[in-house]
N, C-alpha and C positions, 0 to 999 in steps of 0.2 A: 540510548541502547540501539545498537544495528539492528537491520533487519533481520539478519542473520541469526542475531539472539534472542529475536522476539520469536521468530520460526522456533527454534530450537528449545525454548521455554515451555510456547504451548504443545506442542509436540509431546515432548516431557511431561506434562498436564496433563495431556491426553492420553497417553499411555499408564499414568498412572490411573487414572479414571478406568480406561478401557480394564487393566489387568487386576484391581484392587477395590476399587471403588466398586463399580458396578457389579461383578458375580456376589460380592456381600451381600447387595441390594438387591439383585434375584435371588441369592438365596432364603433371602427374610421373606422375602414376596411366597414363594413355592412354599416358605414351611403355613403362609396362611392357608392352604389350601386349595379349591377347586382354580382352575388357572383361567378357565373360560370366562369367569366374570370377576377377575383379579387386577383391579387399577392400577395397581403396585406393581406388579409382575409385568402388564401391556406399557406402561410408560415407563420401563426400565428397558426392556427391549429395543422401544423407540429411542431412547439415548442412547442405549449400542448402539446402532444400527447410523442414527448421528454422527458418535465419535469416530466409529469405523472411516464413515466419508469423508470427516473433516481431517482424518489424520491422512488417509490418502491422498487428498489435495494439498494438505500441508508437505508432507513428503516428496510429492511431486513439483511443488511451488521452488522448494528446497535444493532440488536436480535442476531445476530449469536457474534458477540463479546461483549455480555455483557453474555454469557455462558460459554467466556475462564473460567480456574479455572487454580488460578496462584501456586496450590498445585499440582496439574499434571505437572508444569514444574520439570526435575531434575536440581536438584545440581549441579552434577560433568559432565554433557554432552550439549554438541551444541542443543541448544532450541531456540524458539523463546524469543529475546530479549538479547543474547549472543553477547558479542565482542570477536570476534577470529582472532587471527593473524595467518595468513596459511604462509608458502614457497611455491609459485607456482616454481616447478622441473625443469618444462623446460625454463624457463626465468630466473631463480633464483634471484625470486623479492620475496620480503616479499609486502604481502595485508594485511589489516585489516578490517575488514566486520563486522556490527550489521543485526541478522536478524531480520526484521520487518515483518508489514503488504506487502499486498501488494498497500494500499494506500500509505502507507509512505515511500517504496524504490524510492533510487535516488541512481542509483549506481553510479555517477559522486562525491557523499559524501560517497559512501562506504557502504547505506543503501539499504540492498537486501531484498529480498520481499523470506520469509521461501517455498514459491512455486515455485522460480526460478531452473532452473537446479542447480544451486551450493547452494543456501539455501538449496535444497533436496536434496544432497550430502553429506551435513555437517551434517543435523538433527543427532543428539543420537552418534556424534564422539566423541572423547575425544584425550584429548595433548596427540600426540606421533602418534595419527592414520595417514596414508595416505590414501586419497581418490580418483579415476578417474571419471572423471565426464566429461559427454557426453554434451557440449555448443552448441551453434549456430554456432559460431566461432569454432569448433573443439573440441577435446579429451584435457582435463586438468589433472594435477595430481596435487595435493594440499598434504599439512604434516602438521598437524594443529600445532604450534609452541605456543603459548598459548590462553587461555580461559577466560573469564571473564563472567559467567552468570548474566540472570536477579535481581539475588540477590546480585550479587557483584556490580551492576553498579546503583551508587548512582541517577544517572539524568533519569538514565529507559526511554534512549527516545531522547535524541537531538543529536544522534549521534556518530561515533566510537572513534571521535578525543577526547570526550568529559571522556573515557569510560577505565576503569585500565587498560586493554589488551596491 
C-alpha cells in the first residue's frame, strides 16, 4: 500500500470516528447525566479533541507530499526512495535500506524514514562513499556498496528485499 493510501485510509477512519462515532458516544455519555463527574462524557471529548489533531496533521502531512517533485530526485545519489547496500566498518555486515517516508519506516524491514540519523547520512552519497553517522546507539561508519534509486526500483515502495540493490 503507498503512503498516499495509508494517509487517505486513516483519514477516512478518522472522519468517520470524528462524524459518527464519537457524537453517539457523547450522546450516550450526556444522557447519563451530571457531566461534571461523567468519565464517559470527559474521555470522549479527549478523543475528539485527539482526532481533531491527528486529522490536521494527517491532512497537512497529505499537502506537503502531494508537492514532492519526483524531478528533483537525482539519478545517480542516495534520495528518497533509493535501495542501498552499505558495509557497516565495524561489524562488517552488509545492510540494505529503502529510504522512505517517515510514515512508512519499519527498520525491522530495512525501511528507514530519509530523516533518521542514517537516512540523513546517506542523502546525495553515492557507491564508493563512506559515511560516519552519529545513532542513538553510537558513532557508525557505513561504505555505500551499491545503489538502486527511485527510477531503478520497479515496485517504488514495498520494500528493500523487493528492490535491484
Amino acid at each position: 500500500m503507498k503512503i498516499s493510501e495509508k494517509l487517505e485510509k486513516e483519514i477516512e477512519q478518522l472522519e468517520h470516528e470524528l462524524s459518527v462515532e464519537l457524537p453517539a458516544e457523547l450522546k450516550r455519555a450526556v444522557a447519563l447525566g451530571d457531566l461534571s463527574e461523567n468519565a464517559e462524557y470527559h474521555m470522549a471529548k479527549q478523543r475528539q479533541e485527539f482526532v481533531r489533531a491527528r486529522l490536521g496533521q494527517l491532512k497537512k502531512r497529505r499537502a506537503d507530499l502531494s508537492l514532492v517533485n519526483l524531478d528533483n530526485i537525482p539519478h545517480d545519489r542516495i534520495a528518497y526512495g533509493s535501495v542501498v547496500r552499505v558495509l557497516d566498518v565495524d561489524k562488517e555486515e552488509e545492510i540494505e535500506y529503502r529510504l522512505v517516508t517517515s510514515e512508512e519506516s519499519d527498520v525491522a524491514k530495512g525501511l528507514i524514514s530519509t530523516s533518521s540519523p542514517i537516512g540523513r547520512g546517506l542523502l546525495g552519497k553515492q557507491v564508493g562513499d563512506s559515511v560516519k553517522i552519529q545513532t542513538p546507539g553510537g558513532a557508525k561508519e557505513l561504505e555505500i556498496l551499491k545503489l538502486a534509486t527511485i527510477y531503478d526500483c520497479e515496485d517504488n515502495g514495498t520494500g528493500p528485499a523487493n528492490g535491484p540493490a
